[in-house]
N, C-alpha and C positions, 0 to 999 in steps of 0.2 A: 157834515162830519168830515174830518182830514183822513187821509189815507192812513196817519198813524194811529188815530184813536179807533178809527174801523178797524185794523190788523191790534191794535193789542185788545179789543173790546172781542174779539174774535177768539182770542188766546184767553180770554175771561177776568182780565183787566180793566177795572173801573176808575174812572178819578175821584173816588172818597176815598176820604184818610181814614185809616187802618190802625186804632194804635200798636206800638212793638211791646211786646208781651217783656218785661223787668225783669231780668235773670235773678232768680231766689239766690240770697247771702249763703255764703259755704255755710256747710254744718258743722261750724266747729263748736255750737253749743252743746257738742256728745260730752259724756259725762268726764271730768275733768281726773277722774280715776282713773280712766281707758287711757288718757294721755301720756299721765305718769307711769303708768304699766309699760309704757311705747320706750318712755325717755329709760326705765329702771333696765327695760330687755335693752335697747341701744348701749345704753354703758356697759352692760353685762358682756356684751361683743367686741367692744372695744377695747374692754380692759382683755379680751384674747388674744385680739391682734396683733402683730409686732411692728409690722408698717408703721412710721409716726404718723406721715401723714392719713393714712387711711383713720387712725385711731384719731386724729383730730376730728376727722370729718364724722365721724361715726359721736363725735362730744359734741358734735354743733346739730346734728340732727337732732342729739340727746335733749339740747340745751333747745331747740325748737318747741319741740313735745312742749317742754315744759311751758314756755311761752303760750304755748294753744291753753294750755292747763288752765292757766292764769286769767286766758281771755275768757274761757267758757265760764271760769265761777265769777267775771267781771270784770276782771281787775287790770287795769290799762298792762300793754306792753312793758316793762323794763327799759327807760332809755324817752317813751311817749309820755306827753301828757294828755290825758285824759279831756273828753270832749269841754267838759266843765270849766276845767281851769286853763283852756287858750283864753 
């Protein structure tokens, strides 16, 4: 045995492979009402705002929401095509 597999065999380090555990897909299939709730209160603030640019950024958040809306009841992005029709 090499010095290095005694010191990491030591530290409780073995040479079988390990698989790495898959990071679970975001949860954006929350219900697509919760979304638009998000996008209706965002525009709601926006249209308070007097900033333009704050009040844009506050419509692109808006316009985000909406976007997750869309993915959670299926329906490809705005802009993507959908896995089928590459």
């Amino acid at each position: 045995m090499s010095v290095y597999k005694y010191c990491m065999a030591g530290r409780g380090y073995t040479d079988e492979v390990v698989p790495v555990p898959v990071a679970a897909a975001p949860a954006i299939a929350a219900a697509p009402t919760g979304w638009r709730a998000r996008a209706a209160e965002a525009r709601a603030v926006a249209a308070q705002l007097q900033d333009p640019v704050t009040k844009q950024m506050m419509a692109r958040i808006a316009d985000s929401y909406d976007r997750l809306a869309g993915q959670s009841e299926g329906r490809p992005a705005p802009g993507r095509k959908s896995a089928a029709a590459r």
